[in-house]
C-alpha positions as CSV (number, residue, x, y, z in Angstrom):
1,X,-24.8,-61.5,-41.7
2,X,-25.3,-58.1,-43.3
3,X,-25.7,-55.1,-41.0
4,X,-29.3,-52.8,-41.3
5,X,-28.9,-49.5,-41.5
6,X,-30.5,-48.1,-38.4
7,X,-33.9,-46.4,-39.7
8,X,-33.4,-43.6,-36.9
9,X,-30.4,-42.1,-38.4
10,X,-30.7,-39.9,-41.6
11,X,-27.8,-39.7,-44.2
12,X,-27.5,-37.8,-47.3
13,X,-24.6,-39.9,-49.5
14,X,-25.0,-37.9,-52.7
15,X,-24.1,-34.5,-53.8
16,X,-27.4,-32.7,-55.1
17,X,-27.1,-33.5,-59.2
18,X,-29.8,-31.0,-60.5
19,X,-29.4,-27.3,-60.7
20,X,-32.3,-26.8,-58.6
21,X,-31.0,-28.8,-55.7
22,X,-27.7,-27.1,-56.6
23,X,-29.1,-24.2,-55.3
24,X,-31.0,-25.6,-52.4
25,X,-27.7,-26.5,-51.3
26,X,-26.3,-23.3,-51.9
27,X,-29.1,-21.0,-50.5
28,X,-29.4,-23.1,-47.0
29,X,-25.5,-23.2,-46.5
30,X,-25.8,-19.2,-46.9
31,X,-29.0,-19.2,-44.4
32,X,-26.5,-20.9,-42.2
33,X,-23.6,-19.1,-42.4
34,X,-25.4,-15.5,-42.0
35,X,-27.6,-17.0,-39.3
36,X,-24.2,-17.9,-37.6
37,X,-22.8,-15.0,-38.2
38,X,-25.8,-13.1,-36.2
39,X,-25.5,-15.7,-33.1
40,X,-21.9,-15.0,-33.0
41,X,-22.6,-11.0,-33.2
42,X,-25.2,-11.2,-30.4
43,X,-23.3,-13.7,-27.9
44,X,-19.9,-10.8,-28.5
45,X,-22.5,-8.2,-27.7
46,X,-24.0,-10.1,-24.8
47,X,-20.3,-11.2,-23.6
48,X,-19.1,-7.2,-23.6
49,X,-22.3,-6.4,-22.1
50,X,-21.7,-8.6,-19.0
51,X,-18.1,-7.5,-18.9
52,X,-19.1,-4.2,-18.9
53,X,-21.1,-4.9,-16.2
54,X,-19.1,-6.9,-13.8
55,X,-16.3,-4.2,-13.9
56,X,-18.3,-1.4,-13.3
57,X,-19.8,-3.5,-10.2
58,X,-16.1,-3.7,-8.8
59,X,-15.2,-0.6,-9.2
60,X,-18.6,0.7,-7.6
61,X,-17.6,-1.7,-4.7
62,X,-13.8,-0.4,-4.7
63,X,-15.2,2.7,-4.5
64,X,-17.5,2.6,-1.7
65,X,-14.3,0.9,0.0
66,X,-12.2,3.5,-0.5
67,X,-14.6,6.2,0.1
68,X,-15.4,3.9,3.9
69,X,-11.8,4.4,5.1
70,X,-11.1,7.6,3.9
71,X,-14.0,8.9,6.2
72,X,-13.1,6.3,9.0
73,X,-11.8,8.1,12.5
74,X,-10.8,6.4,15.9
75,X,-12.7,7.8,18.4
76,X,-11.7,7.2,22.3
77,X,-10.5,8.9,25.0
78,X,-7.4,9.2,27.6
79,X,-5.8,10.0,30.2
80,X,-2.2,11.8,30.7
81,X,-0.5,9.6,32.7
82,X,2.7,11.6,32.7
83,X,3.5,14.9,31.8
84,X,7.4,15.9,30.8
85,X,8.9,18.7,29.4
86,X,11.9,18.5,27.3
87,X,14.1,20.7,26.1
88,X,16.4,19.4,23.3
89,X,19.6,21.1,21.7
90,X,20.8,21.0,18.9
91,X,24.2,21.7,18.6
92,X,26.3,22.7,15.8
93,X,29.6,20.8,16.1
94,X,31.6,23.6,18.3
């Protein structure tokens, strides 16, 4: 009972033996690795951006906050209930 390889599923076994598949090799592992290098530049970029962002939202927030109870005042009325004098003294020790 031998196994089939599975037609759906692509392997490469061997190592490229010419120098022009040598440099095939070569030229799309570069590709690659400049390609990722540019994803990973763009999604720091794109990361920063959005932090940037959401800090600058909270501290508009905080501000609008802050600047909301600074400018906040109980307003009312009332009504003397009782009114007292007092005189206080203060002695000093004689």
């Amino acid at each position: 009972m031998a196994r089939e390889p599975n037609p759906r599923v692509l392997l490469l076994s061997t190592r490229p033996t010419t120098w022009l598949g040598k440099l095939a090799v070569a030229v799309i592992g570069l590709t690659l690795l400049v390609l990722a290098f540019f994803f990973l530049t763009v999604a720091l970029v794109a990361g920063v951006i959005v932090g940037l962002a959401v800090i600058g939202r909270l501290w508009w927030i905080s501000r609008k906050l802050r600047r909301a109870r600074e400018q906040a005042a109980l307003d009312g009325e009332f009504t003397v209930v009782e009114r007292r004098e007092s005189i206080r003294r203060i002695d000093k020790g004689t």
